[in-house]
PDB file with one MODEL, atoms N, CA, C and O in Angstrom:
MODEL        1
ATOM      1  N   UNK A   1      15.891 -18.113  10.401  1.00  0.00           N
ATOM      2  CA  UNK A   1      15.672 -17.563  11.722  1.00  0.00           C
ATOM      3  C   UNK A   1      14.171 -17.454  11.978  1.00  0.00           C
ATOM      4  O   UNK A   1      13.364 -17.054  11.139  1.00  0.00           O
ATOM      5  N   UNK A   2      13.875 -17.847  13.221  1.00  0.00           N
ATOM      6  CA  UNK A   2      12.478 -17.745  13.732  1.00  0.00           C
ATOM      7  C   UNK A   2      11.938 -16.031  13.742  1.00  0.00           C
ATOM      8  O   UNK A   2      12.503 -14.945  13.614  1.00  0.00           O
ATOM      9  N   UNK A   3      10.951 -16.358  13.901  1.00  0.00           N
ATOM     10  CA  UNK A   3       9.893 -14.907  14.321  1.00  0.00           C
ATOM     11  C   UNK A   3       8.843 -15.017  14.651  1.00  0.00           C
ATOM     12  O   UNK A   3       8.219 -15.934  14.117  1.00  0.00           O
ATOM     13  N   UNK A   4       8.174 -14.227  15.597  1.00  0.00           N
ATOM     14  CA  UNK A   4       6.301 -14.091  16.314  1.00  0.00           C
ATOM     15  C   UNK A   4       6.119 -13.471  15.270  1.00  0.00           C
ATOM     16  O   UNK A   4       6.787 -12.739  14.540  1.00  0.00           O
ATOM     17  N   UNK A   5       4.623 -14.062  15.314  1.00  0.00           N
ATOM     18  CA  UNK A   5       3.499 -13.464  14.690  1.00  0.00           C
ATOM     19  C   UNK A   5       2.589 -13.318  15.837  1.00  0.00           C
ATOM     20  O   UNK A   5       2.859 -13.967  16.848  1.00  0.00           O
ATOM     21  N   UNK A   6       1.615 -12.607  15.828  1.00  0.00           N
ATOM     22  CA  UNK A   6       0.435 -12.581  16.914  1.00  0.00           C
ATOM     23  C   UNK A   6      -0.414 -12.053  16.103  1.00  0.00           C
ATOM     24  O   UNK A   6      -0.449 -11.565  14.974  1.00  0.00           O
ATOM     25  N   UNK A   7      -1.542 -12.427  17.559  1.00  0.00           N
ATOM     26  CA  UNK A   7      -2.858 -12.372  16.577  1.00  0.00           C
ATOM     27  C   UNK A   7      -3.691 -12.759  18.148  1.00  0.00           C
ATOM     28  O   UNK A   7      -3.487 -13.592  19.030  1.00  0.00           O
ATOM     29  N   UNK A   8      -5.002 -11.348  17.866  1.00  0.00           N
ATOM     30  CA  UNK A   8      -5.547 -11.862  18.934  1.00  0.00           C
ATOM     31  C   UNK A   8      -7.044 -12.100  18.939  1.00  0.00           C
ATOM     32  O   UNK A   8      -7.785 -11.156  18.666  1.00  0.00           O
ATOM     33  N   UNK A   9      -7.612 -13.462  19.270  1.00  0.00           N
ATOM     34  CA  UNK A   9      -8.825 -13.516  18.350  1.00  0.00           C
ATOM     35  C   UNK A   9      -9.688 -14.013  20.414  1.00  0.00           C
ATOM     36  O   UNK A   9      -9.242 -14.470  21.467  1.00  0.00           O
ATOM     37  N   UNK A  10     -10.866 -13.590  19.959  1.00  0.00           N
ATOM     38  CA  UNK A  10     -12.036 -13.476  21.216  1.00  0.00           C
ATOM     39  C   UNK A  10     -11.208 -13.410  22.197  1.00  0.00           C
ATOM     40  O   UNK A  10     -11.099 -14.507  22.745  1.00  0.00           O
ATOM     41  N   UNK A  11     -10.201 -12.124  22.932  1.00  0.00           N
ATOM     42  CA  UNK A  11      -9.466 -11.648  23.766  1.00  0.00           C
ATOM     43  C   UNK A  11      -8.621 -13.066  24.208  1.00  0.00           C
ATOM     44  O   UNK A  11      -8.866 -13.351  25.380  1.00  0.00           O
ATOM     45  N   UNK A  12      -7.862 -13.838  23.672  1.00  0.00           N
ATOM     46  CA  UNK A  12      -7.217 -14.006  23.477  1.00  0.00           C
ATOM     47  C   UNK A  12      -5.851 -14.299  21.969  1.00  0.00           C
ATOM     48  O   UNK A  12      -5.806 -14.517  20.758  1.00  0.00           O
ATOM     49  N   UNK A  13      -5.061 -14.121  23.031  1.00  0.00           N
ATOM     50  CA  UNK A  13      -3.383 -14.177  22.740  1.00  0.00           C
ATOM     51  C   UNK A  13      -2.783 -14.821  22.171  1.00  0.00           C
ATOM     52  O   UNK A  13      -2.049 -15.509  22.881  1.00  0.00           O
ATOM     53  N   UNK A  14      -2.634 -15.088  20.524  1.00  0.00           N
ATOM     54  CA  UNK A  14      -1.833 -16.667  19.736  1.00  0.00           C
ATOM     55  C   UNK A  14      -0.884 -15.594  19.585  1.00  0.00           C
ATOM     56  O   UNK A  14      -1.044 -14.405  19.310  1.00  0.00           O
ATOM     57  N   UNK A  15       0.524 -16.542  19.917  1.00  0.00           N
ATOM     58  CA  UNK A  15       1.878 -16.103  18.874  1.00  0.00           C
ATOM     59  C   UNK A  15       2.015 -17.511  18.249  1.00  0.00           C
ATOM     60  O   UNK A  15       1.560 -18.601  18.596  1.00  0.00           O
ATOM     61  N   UNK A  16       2.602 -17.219  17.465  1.00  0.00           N
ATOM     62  CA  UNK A  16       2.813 -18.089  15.706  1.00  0.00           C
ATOM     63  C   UNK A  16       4.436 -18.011  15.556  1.00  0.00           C
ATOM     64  O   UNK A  16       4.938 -16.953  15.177  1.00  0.00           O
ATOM     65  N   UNK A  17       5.297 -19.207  15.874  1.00  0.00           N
ATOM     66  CA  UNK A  17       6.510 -18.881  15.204  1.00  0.00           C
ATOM     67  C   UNK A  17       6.828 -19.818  14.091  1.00  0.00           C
ATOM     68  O   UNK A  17       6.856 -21.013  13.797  1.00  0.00           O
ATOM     69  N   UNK A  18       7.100 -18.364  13.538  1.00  0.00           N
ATOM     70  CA  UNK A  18       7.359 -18.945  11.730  1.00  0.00           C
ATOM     71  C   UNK A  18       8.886 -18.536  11.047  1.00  0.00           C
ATOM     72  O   UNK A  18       9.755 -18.012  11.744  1.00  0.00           O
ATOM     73  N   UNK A  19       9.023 -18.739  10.093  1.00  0.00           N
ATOM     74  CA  UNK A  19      10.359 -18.086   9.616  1.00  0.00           C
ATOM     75  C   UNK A  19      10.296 -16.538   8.685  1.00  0.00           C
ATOM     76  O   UNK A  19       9.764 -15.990   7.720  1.00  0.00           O
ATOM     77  N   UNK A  20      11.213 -16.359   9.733  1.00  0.00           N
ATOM     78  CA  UNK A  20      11.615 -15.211   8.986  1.00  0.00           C
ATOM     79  C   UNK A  20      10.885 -14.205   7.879  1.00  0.00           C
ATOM     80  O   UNK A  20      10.161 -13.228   8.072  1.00  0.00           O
ATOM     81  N   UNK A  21      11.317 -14.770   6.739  1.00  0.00           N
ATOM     82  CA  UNK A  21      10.754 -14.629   5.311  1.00  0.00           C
ATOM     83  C   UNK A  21       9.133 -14.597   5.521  1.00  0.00           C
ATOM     84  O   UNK A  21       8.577 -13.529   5.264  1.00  0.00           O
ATOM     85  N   UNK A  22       8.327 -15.709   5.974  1.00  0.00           N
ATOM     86  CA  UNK A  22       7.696 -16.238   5.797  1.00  0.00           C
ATOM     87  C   UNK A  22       6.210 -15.138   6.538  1.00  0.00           C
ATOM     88  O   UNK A  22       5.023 -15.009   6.237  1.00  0.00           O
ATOM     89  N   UNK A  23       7.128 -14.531   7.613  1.00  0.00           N
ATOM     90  CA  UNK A  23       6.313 -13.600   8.855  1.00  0.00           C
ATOM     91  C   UNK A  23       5.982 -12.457   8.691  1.00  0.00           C
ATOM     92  O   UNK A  23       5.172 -11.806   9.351  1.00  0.00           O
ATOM     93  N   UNK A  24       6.888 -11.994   7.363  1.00  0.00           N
ATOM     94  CA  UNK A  24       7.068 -10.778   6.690  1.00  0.00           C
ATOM     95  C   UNK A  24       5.567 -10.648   5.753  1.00  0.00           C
ATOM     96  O   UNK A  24       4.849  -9.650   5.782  1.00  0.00           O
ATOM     97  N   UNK A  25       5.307 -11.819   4.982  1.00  0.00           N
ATOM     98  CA  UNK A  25       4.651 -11.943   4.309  1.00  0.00           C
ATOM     99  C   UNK A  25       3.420 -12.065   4.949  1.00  0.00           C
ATOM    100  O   UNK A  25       2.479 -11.302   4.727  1.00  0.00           O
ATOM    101  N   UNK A  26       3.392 -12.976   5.719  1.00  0.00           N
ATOM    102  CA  UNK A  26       2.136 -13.539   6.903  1.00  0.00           C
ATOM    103  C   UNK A  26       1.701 -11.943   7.570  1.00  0.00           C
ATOM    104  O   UNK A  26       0.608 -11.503   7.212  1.00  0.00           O
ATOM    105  N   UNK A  27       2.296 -11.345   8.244  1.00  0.00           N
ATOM    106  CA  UNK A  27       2.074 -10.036   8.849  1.00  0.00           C
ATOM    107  C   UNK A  27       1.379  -9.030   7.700  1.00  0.00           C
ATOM    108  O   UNK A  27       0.871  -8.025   8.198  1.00  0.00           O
ATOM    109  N   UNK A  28       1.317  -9.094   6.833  1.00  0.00           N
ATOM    110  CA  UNK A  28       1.134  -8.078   5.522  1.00  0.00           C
ATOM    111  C   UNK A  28      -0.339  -8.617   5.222  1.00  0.00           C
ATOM    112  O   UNK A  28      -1.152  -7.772   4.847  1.00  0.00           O
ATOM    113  N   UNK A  29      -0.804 -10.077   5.364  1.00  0.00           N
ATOM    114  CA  UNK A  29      -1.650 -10.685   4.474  1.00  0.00           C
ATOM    115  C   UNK A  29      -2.601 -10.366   5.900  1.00  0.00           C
ATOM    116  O   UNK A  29      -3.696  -9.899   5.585  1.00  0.00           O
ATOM    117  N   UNK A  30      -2.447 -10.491   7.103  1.00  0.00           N
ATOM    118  CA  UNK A  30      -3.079 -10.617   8.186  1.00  0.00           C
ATOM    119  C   UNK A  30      -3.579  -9.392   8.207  1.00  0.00           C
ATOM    120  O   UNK A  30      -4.746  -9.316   8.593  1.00  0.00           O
ATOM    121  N   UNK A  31      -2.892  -8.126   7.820  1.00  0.00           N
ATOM    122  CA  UNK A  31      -3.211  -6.892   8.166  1.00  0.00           C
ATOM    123  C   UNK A  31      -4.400  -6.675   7.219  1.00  0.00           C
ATOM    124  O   UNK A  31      -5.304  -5.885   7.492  1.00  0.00           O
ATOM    125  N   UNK A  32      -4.367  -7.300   6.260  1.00  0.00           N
ATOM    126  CA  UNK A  32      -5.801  -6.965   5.038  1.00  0.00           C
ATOM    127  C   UNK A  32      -6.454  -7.990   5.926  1.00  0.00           C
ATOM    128  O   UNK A  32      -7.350  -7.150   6.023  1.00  0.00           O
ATOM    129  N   UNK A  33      -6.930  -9.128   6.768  1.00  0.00           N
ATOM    130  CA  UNK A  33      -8.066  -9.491   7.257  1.00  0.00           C
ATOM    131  C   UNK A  33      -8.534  -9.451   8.440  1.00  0.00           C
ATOM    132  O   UNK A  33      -9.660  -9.788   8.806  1.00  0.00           O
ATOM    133  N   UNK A  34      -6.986  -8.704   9.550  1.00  0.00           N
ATOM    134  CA  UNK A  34      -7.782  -8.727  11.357  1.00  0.00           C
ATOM    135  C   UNK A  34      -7.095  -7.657  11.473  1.00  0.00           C
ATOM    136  O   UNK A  34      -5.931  -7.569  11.080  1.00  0.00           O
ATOM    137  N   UNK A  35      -7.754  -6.707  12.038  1.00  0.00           N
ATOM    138  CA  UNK A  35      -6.993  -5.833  13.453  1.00  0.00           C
ATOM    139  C   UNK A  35      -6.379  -6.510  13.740  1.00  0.00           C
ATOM    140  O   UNK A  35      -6.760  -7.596  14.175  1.00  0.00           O
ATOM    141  N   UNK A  36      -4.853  -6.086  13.597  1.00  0.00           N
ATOM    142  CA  UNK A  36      -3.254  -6.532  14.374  1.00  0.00           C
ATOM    143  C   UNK A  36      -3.319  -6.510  15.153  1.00  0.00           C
ATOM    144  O   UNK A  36      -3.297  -7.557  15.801  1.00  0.00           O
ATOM    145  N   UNK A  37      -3.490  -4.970  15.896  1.00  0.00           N
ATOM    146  CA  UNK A  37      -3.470  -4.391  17.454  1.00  0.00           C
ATOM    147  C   UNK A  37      -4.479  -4.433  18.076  1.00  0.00           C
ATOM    148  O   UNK A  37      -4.529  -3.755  19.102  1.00  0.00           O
ATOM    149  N   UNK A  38      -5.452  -5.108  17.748  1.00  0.00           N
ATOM    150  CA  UNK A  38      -6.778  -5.183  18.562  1.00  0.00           C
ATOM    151  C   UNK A  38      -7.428  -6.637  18.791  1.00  0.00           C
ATOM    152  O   UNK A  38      -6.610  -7.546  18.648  1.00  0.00           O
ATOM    153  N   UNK A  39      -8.798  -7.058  19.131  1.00  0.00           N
ATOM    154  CA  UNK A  39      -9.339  -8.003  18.765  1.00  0.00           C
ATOM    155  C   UNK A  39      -9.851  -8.361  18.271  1.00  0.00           C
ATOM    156  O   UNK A  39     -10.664  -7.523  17.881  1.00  0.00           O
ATOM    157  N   UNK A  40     -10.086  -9.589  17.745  1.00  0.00           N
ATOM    158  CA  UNK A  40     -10.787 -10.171  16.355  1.00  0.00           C
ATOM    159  C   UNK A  40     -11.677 -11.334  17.194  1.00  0.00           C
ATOM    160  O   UNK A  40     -11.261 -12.032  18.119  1.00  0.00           O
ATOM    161  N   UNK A  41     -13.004 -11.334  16.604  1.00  0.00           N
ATOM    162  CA  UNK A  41     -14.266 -12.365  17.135  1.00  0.00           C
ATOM    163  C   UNK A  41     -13.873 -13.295  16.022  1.00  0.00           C
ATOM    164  O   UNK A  41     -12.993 -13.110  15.181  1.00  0.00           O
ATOM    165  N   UNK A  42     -14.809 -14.497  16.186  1.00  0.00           N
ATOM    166  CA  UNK A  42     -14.551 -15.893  15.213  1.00  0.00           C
ATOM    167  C   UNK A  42     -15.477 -15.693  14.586  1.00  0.00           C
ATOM    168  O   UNK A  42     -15.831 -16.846  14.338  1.00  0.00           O
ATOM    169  N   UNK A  43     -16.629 -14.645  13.809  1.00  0.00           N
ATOM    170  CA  UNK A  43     -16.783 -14.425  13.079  1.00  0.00           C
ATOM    171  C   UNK A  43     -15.971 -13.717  11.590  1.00  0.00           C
ATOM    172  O   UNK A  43     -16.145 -14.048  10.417  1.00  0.00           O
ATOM    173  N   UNK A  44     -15.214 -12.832  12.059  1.00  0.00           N
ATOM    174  CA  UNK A  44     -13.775 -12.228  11.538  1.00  0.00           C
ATOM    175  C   UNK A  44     -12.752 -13.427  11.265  1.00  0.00           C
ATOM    176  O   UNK A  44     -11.687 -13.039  10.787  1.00  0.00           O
ATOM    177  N   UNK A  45     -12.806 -14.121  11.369  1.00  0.00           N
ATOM    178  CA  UNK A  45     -11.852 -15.198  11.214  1.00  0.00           C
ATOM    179  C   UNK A  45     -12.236 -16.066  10.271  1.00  0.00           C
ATOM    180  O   UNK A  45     -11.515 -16.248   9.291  1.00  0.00           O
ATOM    181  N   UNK A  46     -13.347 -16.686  10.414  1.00  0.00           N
ATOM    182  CA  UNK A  46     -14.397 -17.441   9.878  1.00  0.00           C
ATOM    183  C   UNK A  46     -14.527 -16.723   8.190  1.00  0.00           C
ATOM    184  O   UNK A  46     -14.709 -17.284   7.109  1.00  0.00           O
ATOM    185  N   UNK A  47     -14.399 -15.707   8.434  1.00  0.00           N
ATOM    186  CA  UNK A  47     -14.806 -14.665   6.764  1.00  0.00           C
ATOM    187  C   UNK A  47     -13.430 -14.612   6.750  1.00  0.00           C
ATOM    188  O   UNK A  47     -13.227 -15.665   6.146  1.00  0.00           O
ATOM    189  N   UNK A  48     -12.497 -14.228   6.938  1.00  0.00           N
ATOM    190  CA  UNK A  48     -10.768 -14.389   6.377  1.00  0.00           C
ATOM    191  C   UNK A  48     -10.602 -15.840   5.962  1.00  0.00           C
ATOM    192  O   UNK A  48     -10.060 -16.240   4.932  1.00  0.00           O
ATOM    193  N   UNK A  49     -11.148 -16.554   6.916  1.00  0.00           N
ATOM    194  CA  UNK A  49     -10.939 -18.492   6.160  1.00  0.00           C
ATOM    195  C   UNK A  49     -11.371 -18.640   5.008  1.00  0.00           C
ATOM    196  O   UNK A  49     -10.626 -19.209   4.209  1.00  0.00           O
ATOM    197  N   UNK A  50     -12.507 -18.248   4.623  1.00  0.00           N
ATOM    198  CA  UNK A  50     -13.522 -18.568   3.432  1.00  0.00           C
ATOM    199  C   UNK A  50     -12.826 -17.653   2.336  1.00  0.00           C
ATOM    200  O   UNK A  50     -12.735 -18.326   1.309  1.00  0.00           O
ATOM    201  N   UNK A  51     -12.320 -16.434   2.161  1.00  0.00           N
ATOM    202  CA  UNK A  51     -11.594 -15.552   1.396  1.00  0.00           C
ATOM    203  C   UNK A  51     -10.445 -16.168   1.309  1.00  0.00           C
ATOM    204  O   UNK A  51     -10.377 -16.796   0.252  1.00  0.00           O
ATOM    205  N   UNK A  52      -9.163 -16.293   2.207  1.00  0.00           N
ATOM    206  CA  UNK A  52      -8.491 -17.567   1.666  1.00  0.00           C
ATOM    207  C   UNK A  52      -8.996 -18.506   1.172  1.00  0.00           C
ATOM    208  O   UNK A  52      -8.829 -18.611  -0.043  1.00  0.00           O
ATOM    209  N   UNK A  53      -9.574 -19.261   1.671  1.00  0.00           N
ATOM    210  CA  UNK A  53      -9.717 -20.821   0.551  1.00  0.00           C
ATOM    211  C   UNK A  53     -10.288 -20.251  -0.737  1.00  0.00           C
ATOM    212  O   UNK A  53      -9.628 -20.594  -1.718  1.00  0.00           O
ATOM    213  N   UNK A  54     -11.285 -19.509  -0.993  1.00  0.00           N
ATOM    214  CA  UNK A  54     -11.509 -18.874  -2.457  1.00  0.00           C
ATOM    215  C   UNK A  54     -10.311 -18.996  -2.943  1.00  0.00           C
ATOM    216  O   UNK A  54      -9.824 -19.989  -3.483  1.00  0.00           O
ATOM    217  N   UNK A  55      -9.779 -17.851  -2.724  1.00  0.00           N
ATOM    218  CA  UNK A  55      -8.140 -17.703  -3.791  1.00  0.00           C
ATOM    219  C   UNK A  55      -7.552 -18.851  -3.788  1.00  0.00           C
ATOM    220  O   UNK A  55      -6.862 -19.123  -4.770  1.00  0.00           O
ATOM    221  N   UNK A  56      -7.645 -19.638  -2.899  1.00  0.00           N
ATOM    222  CA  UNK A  56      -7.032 -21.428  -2.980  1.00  0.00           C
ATOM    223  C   UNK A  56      -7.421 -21.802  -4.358  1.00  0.00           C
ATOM    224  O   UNK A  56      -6.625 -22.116  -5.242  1.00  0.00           O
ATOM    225  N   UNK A  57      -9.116 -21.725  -4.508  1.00  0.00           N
ATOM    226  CA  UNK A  57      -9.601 -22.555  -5.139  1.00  0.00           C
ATOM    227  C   UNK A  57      -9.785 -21.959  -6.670  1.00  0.00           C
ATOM    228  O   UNK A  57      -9.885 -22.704  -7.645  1.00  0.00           O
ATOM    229  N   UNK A  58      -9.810 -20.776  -6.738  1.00  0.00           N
ATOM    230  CA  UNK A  58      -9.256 -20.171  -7.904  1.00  0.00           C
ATOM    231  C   UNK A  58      -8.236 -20.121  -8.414  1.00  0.00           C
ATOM    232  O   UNK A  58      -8.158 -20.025  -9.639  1.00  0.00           O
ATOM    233  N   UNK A  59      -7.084 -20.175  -7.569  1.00  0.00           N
ATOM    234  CA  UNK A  59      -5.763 -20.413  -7.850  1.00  0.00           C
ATOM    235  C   UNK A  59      -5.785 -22.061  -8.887  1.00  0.00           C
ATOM    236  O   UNK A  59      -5.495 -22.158 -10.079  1.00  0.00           O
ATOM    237  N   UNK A  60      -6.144 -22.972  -8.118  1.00  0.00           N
ATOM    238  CA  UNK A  60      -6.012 -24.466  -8.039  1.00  0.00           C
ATOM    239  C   UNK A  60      -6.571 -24.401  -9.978  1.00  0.00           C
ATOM    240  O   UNK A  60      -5.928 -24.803 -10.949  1.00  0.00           O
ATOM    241  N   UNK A  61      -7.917 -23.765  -9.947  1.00  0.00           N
ATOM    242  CA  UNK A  61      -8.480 -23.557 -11.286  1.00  0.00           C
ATOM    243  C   UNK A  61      -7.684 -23.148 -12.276  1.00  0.00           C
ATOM    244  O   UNK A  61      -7.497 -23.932 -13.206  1.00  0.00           O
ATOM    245  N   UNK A  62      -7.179 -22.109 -12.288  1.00  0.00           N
ATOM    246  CA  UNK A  62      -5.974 -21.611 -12.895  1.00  0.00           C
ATOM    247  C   UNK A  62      -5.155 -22.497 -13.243  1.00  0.00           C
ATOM    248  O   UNK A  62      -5.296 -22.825 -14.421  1.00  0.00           O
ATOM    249  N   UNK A  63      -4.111 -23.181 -12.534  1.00  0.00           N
ATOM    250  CA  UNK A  63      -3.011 -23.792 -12.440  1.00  0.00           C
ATOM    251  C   UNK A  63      -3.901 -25.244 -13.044  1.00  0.00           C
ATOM    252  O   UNK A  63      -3.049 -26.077 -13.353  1.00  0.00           O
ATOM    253  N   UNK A  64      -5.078 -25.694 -13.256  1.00  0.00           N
ATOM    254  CA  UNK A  64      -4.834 -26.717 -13.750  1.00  0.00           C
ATOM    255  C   UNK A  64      -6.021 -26.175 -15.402  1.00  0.00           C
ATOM    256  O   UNK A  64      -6.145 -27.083 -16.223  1.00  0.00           O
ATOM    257  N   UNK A  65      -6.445 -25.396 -15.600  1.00  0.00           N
ATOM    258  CA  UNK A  65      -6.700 -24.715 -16.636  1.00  0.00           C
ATOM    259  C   UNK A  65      -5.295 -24.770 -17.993  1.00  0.00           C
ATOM    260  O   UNK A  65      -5.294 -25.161 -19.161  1.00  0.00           O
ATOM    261  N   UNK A  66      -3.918 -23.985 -16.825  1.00  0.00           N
ATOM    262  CA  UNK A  66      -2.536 -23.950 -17.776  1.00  0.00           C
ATOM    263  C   UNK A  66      -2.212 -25.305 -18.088  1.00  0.00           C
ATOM    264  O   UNK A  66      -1.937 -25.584 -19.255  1.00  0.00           O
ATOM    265  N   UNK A  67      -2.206 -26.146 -17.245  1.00  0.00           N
ATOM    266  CA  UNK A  67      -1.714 -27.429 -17.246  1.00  0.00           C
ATOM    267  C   UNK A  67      -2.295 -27.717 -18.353  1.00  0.00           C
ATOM    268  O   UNK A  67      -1.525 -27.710 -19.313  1.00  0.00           O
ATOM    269  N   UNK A  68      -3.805 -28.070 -18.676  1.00  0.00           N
ATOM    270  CA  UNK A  68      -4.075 -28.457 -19.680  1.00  0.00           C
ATOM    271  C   UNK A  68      -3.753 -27.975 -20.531  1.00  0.00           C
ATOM    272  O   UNK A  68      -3.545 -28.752 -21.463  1.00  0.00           O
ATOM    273  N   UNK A  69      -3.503 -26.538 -20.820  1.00  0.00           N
ATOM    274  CA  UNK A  69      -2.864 -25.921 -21.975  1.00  0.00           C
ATOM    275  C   UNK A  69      -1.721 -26.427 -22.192  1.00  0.00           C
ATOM    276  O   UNK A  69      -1.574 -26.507 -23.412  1.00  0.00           O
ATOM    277  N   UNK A  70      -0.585 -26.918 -21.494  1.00  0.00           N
ATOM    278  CA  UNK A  70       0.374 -26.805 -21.867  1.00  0.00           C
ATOM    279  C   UNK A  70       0.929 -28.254 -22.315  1.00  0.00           C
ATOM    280  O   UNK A  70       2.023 -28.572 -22.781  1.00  0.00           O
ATOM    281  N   UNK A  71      -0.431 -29.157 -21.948  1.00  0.00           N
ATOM    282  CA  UNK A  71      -0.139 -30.925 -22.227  1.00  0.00           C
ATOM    283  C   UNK A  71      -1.094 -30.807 -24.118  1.00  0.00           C
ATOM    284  O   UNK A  71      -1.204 -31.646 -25.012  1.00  0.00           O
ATOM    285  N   UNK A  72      -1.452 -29.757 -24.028  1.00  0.00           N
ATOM    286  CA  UNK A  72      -1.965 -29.635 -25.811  1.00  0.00           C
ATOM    287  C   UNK A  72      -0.721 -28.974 -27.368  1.00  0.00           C
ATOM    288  O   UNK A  72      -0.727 -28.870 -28.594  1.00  0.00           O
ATOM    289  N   UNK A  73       0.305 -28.661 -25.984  1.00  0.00           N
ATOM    290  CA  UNK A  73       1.078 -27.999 -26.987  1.00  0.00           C
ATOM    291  C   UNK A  73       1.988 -29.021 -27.543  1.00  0.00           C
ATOM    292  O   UNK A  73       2.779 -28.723 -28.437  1.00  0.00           O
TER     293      UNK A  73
ENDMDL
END
């Protein structure tokens, strides 16, 4: 099942439809980087992008760190 997300960045209005599951999670992660109920400039956005892709790219490190571990065993 579908669901909005919103999000409102330099006074305007995005809704986002996503699933379900998916909005639950999205809504939770959004609340640690924008005012929900307010507005967000593209500077605020711009610094939530770069903090995601970090954890991307640490993640990515990780996961191929194990990999190699686990092609030695």
């Amino acid at each position: 099942m579908k669901a909005k997300v919103a999000l409102t960045i330099n006074a305007k209005r995005y809704d986002i439809d996503v699933e379900e599951d998916f909005a639950r999670f999205l809504t939770a992660q959004m609340k640690q980087d924008f005012q929900i109920e307010g507005n967000n400039d593209l500077k605020l956005l711009l610094q939530a992008y770069v903090r995601k892709s970090f954890a991307l790219y640490e993640q990515e490190k990780e996961i191929s760190t194990l990999l190699e571990r686990l092609q030695t065993l």
